[in-house]
N, C-alpha and C positions, 0 to 999 in steps of 0.2 A: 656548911651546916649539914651536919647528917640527918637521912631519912630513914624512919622507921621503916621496918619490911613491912608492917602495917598495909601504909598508907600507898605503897607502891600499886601500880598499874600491870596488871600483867601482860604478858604481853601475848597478841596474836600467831598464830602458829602459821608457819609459811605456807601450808597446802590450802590455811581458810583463806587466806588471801591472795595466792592464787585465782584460789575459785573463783574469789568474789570480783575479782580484776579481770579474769576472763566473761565473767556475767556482766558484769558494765560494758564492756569492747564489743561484746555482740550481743545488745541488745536492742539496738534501734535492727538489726537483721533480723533478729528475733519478731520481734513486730511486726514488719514489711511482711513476716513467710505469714504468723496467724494471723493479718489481715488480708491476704492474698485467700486462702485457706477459708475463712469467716466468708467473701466475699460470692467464691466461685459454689460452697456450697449451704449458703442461706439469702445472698441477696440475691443472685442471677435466678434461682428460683422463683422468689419473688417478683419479681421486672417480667419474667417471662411465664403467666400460668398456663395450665392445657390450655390448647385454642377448642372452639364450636367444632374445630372437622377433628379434633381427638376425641371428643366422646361417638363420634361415630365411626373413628378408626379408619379413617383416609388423611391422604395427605393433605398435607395446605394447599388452599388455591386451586378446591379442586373445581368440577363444574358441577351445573346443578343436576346433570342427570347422575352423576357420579354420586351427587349428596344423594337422589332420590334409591338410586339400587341399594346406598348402603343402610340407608332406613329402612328400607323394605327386608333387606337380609337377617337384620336384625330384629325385626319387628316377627319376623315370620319363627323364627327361632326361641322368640318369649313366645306366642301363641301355640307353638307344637310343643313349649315345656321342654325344649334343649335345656334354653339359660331361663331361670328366673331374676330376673335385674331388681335391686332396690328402688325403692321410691325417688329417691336421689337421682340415681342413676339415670331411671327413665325421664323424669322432667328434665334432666341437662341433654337427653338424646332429639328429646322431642323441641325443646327452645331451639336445639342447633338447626335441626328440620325445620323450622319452620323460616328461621332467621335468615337461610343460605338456599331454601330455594325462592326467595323473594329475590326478584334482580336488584331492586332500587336499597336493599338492606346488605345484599351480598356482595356488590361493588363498595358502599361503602364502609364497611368491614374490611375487607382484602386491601383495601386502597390509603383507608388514615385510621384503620381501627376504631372506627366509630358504632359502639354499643350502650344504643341510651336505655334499652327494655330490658336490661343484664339485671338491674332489684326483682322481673319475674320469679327470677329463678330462686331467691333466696324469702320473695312471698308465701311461692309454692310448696316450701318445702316445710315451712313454718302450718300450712293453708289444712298438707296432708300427710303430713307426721302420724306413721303407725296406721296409716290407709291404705286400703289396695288399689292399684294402679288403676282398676275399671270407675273408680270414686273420680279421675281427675279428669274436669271439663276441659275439651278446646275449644276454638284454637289458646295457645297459651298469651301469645302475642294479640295488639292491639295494629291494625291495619286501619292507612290514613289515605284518603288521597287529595293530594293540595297541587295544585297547578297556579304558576304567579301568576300567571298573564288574567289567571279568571280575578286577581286582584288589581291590576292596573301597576303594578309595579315596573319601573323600569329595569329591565334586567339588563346584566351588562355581561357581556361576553369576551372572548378572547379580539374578534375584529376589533370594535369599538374601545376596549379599555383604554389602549394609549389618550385617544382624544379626550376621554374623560378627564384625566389630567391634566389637559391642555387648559383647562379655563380656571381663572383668578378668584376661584373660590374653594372650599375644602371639599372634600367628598368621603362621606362614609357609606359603607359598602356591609351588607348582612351575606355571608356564604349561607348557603339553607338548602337542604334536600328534603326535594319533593314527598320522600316515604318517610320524613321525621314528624312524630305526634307533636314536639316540641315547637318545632317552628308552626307548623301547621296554629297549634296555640298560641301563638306569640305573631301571627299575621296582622291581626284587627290592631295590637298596640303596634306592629311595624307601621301600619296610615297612620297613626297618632303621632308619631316621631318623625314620619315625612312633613306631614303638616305641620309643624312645630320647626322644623328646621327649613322648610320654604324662606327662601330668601336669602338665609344664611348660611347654608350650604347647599351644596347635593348629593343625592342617594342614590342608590341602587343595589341589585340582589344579584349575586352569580351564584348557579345551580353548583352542584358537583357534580353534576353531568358534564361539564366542560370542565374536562381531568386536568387538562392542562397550567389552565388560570388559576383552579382550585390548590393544585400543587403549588404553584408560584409564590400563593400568599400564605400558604402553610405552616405551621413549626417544624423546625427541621430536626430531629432527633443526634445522637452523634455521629450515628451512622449514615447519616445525609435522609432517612425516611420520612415521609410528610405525617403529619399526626395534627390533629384541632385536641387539645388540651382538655378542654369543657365540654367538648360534643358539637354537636349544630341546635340553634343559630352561632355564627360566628361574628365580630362585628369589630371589623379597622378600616382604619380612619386616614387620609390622607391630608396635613394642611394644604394651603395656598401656596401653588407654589413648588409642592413636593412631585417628584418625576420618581423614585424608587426606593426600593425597599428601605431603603438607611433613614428617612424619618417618616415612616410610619409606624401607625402604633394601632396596638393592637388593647379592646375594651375585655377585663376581665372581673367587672363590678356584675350583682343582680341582675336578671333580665327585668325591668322595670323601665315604663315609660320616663317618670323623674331620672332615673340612673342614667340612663345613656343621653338623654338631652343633657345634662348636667356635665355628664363625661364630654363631648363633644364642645358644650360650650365652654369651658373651665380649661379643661386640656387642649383640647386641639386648637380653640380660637382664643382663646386667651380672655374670655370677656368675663367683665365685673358681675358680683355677688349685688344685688340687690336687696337691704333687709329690711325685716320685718319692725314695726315699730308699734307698741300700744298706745290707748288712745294717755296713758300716762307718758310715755317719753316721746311723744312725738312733737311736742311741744320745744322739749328743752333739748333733744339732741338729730333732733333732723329743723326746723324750720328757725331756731335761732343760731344752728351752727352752719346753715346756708350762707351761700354768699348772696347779701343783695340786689346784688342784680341777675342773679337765674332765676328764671322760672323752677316752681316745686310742681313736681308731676306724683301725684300719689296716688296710688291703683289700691283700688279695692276684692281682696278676694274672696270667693267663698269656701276655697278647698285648702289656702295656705300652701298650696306649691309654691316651686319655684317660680322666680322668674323664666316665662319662657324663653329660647336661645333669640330670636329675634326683639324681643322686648330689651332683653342685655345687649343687643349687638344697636339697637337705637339709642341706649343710657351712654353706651360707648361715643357712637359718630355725635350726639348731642352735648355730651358732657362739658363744651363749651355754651352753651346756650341754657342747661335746664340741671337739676341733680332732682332721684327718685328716691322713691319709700313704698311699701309694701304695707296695706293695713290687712288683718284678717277680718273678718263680717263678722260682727256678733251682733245677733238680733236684740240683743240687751242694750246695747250701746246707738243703737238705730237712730233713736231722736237727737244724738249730742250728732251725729255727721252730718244729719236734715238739719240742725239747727246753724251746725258750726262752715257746712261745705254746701248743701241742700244734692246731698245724696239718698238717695230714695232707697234703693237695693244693690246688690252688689252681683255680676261684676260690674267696677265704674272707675272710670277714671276723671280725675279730678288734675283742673292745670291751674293754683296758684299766681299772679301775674304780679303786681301792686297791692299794696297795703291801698287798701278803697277801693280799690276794684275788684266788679263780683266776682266769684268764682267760675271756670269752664267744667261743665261737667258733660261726659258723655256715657251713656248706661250701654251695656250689653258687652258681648264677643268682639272682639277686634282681630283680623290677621295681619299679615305682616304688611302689606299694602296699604290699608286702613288704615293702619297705627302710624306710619309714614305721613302719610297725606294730613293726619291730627296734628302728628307733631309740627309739619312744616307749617301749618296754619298756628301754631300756638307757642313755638317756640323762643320767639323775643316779647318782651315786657310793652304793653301798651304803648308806655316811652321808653321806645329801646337804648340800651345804654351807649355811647359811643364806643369800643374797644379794640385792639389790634386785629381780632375775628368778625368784628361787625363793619366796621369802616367801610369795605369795599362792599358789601354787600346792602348798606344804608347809602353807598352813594354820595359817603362824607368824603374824600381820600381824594384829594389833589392829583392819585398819580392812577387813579382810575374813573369809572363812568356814570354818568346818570343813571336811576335805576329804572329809566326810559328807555334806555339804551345808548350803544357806541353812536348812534345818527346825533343824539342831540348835543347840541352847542352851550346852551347856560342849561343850567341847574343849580339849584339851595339849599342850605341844608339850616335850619334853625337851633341851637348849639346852646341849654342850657347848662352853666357850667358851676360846679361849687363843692362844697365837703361837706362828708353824711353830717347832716343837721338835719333840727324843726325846721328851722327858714329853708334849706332846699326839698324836702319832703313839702313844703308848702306850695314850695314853685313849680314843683315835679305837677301835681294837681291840675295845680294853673293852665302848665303847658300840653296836660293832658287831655283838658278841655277844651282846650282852642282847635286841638288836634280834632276831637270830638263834632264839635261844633260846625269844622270844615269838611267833618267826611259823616257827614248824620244821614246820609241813605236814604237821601228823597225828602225827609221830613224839615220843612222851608221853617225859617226864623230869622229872627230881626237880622242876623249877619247876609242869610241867603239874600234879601231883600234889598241889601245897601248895596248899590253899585260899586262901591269904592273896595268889598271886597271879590270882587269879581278875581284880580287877577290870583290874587290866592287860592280861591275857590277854583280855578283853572289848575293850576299848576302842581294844586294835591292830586286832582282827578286827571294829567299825565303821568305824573309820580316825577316831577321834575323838582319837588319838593319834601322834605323828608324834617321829620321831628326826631330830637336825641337828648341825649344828656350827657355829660362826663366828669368823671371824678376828677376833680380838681388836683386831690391830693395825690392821687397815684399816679395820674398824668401830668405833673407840675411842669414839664419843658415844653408841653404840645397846649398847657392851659395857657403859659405865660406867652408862647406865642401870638396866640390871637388876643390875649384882656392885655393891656397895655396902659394901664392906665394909674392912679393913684393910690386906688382900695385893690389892687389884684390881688396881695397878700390876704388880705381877706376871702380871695376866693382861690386862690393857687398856693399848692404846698402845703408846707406841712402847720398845722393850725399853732399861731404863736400869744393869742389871745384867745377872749372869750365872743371875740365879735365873727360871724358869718354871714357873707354876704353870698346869695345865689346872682348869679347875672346872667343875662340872656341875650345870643347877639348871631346874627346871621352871615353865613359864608356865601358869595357868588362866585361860583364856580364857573367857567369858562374855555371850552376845549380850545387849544391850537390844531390846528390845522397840519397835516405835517408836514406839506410842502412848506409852509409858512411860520415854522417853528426856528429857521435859523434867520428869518428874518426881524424876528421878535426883538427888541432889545432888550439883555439880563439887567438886573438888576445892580445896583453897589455893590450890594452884598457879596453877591456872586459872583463878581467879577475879583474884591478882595479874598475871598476863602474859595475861590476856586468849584465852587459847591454847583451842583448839574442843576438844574431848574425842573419843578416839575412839570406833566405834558400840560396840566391844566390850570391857571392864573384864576388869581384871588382876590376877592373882593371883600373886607368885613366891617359889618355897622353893626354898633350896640346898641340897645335898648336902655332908653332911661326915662322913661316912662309907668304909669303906675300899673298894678295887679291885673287893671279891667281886660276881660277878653274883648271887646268891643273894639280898645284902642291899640292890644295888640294885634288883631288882624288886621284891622286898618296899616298899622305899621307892615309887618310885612307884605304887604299889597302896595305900598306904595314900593317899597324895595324891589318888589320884583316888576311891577311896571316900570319903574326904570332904567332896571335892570336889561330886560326885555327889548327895552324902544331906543337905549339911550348908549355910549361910544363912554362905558366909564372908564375911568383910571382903575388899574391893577397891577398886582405885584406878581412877581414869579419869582421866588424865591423859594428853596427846599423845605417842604414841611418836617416838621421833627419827626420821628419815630414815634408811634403808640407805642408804649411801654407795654411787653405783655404781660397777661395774668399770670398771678401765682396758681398751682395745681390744689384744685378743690380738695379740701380733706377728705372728706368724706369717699370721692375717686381713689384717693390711695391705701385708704381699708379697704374701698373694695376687690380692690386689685390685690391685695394681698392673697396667697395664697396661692394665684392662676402662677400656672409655669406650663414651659412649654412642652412639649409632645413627647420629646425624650427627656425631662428635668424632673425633679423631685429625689429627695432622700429615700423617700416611702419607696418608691416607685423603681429605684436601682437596686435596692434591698430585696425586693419580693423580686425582681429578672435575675438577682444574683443566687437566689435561694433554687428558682424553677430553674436555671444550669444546673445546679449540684444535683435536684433532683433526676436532669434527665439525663448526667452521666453516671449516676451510680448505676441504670440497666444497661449502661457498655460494657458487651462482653469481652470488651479488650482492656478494660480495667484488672481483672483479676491478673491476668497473664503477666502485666504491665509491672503489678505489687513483685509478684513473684519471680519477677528478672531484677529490678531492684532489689528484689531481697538477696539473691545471689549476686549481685554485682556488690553490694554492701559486707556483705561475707565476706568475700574473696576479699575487698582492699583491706580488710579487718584483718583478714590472716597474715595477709601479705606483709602488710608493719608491721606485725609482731613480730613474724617470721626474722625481717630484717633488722631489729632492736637487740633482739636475743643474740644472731650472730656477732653480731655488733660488740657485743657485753663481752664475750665469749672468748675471741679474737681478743679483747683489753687484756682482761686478765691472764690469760697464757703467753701474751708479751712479757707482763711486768715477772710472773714467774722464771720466764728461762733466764731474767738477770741479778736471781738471788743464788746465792750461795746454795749448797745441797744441803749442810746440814740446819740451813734457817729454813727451807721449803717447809718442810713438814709444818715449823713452827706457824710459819706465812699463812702457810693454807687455812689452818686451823685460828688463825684471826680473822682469817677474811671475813666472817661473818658481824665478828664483834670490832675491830681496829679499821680503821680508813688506812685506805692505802695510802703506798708514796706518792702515787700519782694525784691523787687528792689532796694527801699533806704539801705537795711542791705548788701544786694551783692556789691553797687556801694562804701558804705563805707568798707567793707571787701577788696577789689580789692585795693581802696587805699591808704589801712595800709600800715606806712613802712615796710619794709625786718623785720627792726630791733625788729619789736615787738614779732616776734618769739621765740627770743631768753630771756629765763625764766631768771627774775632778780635776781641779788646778793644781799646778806644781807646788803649790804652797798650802794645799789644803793636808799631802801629810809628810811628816816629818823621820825619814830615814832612822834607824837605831842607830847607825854608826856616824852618824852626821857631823862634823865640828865645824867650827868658824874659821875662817879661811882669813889672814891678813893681810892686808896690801901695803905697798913700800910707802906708798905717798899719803898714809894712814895719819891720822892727828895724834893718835896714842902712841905712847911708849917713846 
């Protein structure tokens, strides 16, 4: 179908495409030269401005008498009306003077370019814009003098650093020189962050006077130079555990007391967020989404901080025993805390135990000590629950001790067992009062009085007796172990009716001996499943008996006078495992978030950003573009170079094997006609498969061919 000339395309003309084929081949060289170019004369500029000792026209690094002559030469010179210097001029002559012949400001300038009073100069100039030089007050600078030691800090030095390390806690560390206004101001919050991290880590301050240490924890520029980013104070951090530079880290949040205890805790230690709760949600997503059997610890503030780092590093070690919340004080809401907790003022903390049992409150300041000491007093529930973390420490656990100690021989442990119900909530009560009853603190009552609970009354006050409880249902293998009986499904397992039965039943415990531990004899059991025995043999009587405290003391006082006096029978057989607890929800929000020293997205992203910033003032960058750009050149030329011959070489072949009078014609197609050498390729390419394959004697048939007859033929 033919085409109108219309509609045709014209075509491009060989020199425009040339060009445009030579401008795409070097054009990434092109680039490498103007960013080499861009680099050496607008960014190294930048990266590098005058220094302090150029506006006074000496070298770098000079000395201070050197600073002094040359201020003076110059000073003498505006006053005889040589030079009259601008306003400018003079304030950057005068800041240099002042800045360089200060030793404690001139060390550290020459040493990590550290210049925090460098806004003077741009106040100044704003201050006395179009004034004469006699108008501007000195000194221009603000002089400080701060010594640690007149604050009790421990300073840490070059000797000492290694063994700072040495011990199993973190340590953060403030770099600070003595002639900075900054640190100087930021002293009184550096005791507030000591004290706050008491306990949970340790601290200390190294001078830049001690050149050595101060270099060592430095930022290292590209050219190996020590430089502090932000100025002084400086502040990194080492965990538990860390011996060098490869996991420390370095704090580059606000100078804020919240900020760096936060930083510290979150980062370096890894500990939980504790949050805030109104008096609307605390109902429905801190004390009904607790687990049961913790203690609720809920602190009252009045400033809505954080948690301090010690208070989270207790939520941590306790997190089996207790889960926290944070309320803020509002004097508006005052009578619902007096009514609901009998919280008077804030700060206070408040310890939650049982449903019917009062609340523990303690008012005031707490330190890390204190708060320690609360907690271990406050930490298990009136009637603590039996669990794989409490066992050995209540003195329940066959394969450990009385909570008398390793010396004592029997001990008991009173063992209410059942599924969250009203009827175990009921007995929980019960046994709470019995508990009560025997440990009431001097104050005599009808039990003090009956002889017959004497040994009970004995045996709480060795602690050779202990009160518990356990869940029926989560512990079903360690329940069914000891209830044996007809109703145990009613108290062990998982609930298959509507019936709950709480039971109550007592363990005597019994050490072997351990000379006298192979003389013992195992039990059936043991001997058919092969199962090790524990160190300490079992005794267990249940209770079936009513509600009264009266007659359950009685009972167990008769138990352990028997107990006591008497050669009972017992078993030795392996106790089951405690099943342990599942991880509190509310722990694993809080944890969310904490990562470790070097972890975080945030945190790779801003160390990957401060790289690129602090290579673009390598003066080895520009040079660096600008050898790439000529290396990038050259192999650009070099293939081309080599293509073109290439081309060139072809076609002066295919020519010497035409004819003379077809060249002319030849040449003059070349432009418009495919060569032979193309036309033999493009036919080659597409031969079929089959002509590969070499023909048979019968595939062709001779022109002169005829049939040939044989004698012993059936024809003719």
């Amino acid at each position: 179908m033919a085409t109108s000339s219309s509609s045709r395309v014209p075509a491009k003309p060989a020199g425009t495409s040339s060009i445009l084929s030579m401008l795409k081949a070097y054009s990434i060289p092109f680039i490498l030269f103007c960013a080499s170019l861009f680099y050496q004369l607008v960014v190294i500029p930048r990266a590098f401005p005058r220094s302090h000792y150029d506006a006074l026209g000496i070298k770098a690094q000079s000395s201070i008498e050197e600073v002094n002559q040359a201020y003076e030469k110059l000073s003498s010179k505006w006053n005889l009306g040589v030079e009259v210097p601008s306003t400018i001029d003079f304030i950057k002559a005068r800041y240099a003077f002042e800045l360089l012949t200060n030793q404690i400001w001139k060390r550290d300038y020459d040493l990590f370019g550290i210049d925090e009073q460098f806004h003077v100069i741009e106040k100044a100039k704003e201050q006395y814009v179009r004034r004469s030089i006699s108008a501007i007050s000195f000194p221009l600078l603000e002089t400080i003098s701060f010594d640690p030691e007149d604050h009790a800090f421990d300073v840490i030095n070059s000797e000492n650093f290694q063994s700072k390390l040495e011990t199993d806690k973190a340590l953060l560390i403030q770099i600070f020189s003595p002639g900075s206004v900054r640190c100087a101001q930021f002293s009184n919050k550096w005791k507030r962050i000591v004290t706050l991290l008491d306990g949970v880590a340790d601290t200390g301050v190294i001078d830049l006077a001690d050149v050595q240490l101060a270099t060592y924890l430095a930022e290292k520029g590209p050219g190996g130079l020590p430089f502090f980013r932000h100025g002084v104070p400086v502040f990194v951090a080492f965990p538990p555990g860390c011996r060098d530079l490869r996991c420390m880290s370095r704090y580059e949040g606000e100078l804020s007391i919240d900020s760096v205890t936060d930083w510290v805790a979150t980062t370096i230690l890894s500990l939980p967020r504790i949050r805030y709760y109104s008096k609307e949600s605390m109902a429905q997503d801190f004390l009904m989404k607790s687990k049961p059997h913790k203690v609720k610890v809920i602190f009252f503030s009045q400033t809505g901080e954080r948690a301090t780092p010690f208070i989270r590093q207790a939520a941590k070690n306790y997190s089996a025993y207790a889960t926290f919340a944070f309320v803020l004080w509002q004097e508006g809401e005052s009578s619902l805390w007096w009514n609901m907790l009998g919280v008077e003022s804030a700060p206070a903390i408040v310890f939650l135990k049982e449903t019917g049992v009062k609340p523990v409150v303690h008012h005031g300041y707490v330190n890390s000590s204190l708060f320690v000491d609360i907690m271990e007093r406050n930490k298990n529930q009136v009637l603590p629950q039996l669990r794989s973390v409490t066992s050995m420490e209540l003195g329940c656990n066959a394969r450990g001790f009385s909570r008398a100690g390793k010396d004592t021989r029997v001990w008991y442990c009173v063992v209410l067992a059942g599924r969250y119900s009203q009827e175990l909530n009921e007995m929980r009560e019960t046994v709470r009062r019995v508990q009560e009853t025997l440990s009431n603190d001097g104050e005599l009552t009808a039990v003090d009085q009956d002889p017959s609970s004497a040994p009970a009354l004995l045996a709480l006050k060795q602690k050779r007796l202990t009160f518990t409880w356990l869940d029926g249902e989560a512990q079903k293998s360690y329940c069914f172990f000891y209830i044996n009986s007809e109703n145990s499904y009613e108290t062990c397992g998982p609930r298959r009716d509507i019936t709950d039965v709480a039971q109550l039943f007592i363990v005597r415990y019994e050490r072997n001996v351990t000379e006298d531990v192979e003389k013992q004899p195992t039990s059936r059991y043991s001997e058919l499943y092969n199962v090790e025995a524990d160190p300490a043999s079992q005794l267990v009587a249940k209770y079936n008996g009513s509600n009264k405290i009266e007659e359950i003391v009685q009972w167990i006082s008769e138990i352990i006078k028997d107990g006591d006096s008497k050669n009972l029978p017992s078993f030795r057989t392996r106790t089951p495992e405690l099943v342990p607890e599942d991880a509190d929800s509310s722990w694993s929000s809080w944890s969310q978030g904490t990562v470790g020293p070097n972890g975080g997205f945030k945190h790779r992203i801003k160390s990957f950003l401060n790289r690129i910033h602090d290579y673009s003032g390598d003066p080895r960058v520009g040079p660096f573009l600008l050898l790439a750009s000529l290396i990038s050149f050259g192999s650009v030329w070099l293939r081309r170079s080599q293509v073109a011959q290439s081309s060139e070489s072809d076609h002066s072949s295919e020519r010497s094997n035409e004819p003379e009078h077809l060249s002319q014609q030849t040449r003059e197609s070349d432009h418009t006609q495919p060569s032979a050498r193309d036309t033999t390729t493009r036919k080659r390419r597409n031969r079929p498969r089959n002509d590969l394959v070499p023909p048979s004697m019968t595939d062709v048939e001779p022109k002169d061919a005829c049939q040939a007859e044989f004698s012993d033929s059936d024809t003719g």
